[in-house]
C-alpha positions in Angstrom: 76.2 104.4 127.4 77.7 104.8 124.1 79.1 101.8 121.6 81.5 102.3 118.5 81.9 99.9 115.7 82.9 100.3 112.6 80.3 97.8 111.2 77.5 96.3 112.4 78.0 92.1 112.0 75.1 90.1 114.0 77.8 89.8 117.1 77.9 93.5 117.7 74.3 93.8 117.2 73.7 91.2 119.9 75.9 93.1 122.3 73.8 96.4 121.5 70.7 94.4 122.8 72.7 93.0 126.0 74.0 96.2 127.3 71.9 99.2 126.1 68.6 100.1 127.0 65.7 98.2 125.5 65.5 100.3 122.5 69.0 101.7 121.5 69.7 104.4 118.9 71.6 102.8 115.9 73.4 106.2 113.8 74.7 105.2 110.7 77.4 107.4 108.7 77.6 106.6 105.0 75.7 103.7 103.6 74.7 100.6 105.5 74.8 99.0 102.3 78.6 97.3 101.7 80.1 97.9 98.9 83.6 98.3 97.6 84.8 101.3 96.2 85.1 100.8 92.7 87.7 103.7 92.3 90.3 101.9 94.1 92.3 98.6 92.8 93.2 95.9 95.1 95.9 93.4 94.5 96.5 90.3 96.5 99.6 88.2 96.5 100.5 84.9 98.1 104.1 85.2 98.5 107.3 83.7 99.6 108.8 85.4 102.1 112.2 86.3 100.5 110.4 87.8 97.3 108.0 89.9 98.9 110.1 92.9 99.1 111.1 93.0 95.3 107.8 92.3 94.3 106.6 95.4 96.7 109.3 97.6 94.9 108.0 96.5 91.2 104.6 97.4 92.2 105.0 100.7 93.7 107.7 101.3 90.7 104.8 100.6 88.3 101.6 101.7 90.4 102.9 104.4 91.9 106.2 106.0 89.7 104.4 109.2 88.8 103.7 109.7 92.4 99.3 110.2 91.1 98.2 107.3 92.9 97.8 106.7 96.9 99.1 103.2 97.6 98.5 101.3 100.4 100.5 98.6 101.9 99.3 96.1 104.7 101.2 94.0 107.0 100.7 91.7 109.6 102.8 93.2 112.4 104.2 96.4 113.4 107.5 95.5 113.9 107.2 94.4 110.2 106.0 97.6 109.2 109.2 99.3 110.6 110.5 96.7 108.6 109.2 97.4 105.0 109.4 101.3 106.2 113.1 100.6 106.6 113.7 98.6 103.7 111.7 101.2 101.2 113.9 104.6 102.5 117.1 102.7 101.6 115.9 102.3 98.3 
């Protein structure tokens, strides 16, 4: 048997020690030790719904203009992501 997760909280631990033998292998890629990148910026805004899409198109107009930077947008839903998707090829 063969378990995935991308990280290791207490709860998946737990369900390694349920379901695999009594002594599973545990293969880590990378670090265990979390930490952020400290390469990448991450801004997080509270917004009201009907400003959210200007605000998204002043950011990637300043943070991405000269097209040198990756930016990455999350959303809740995918239909929403359609949405901003939509929204930024009009533009």
């Amino acid at each position: 048997m063969v378990m995935f997760s991308a990280t290791w909280p207490f709860a998946v631990h737990q369900l390694a020690q349920e379901f695999m033998d009594p002594n599973p292998i545990k293969v880590v890629v990378g670090s265990e030790d979390l930490a952020a990148n400290h390469d990448v910026m991450q801004i997080v805004e509270v917004l009201d719904d009907r400003a959210r899409d200007s605000r998204l198109v002043a950011l990637l107009d300043k943070y991405h203009r000269a097209q040198s930077n990756r930016v990455l947008v999350f959303v809740l839903y995918k239909k929403e992501a359609g949405r901003v998707e939509a929204m930024l090829n009009k533009r």
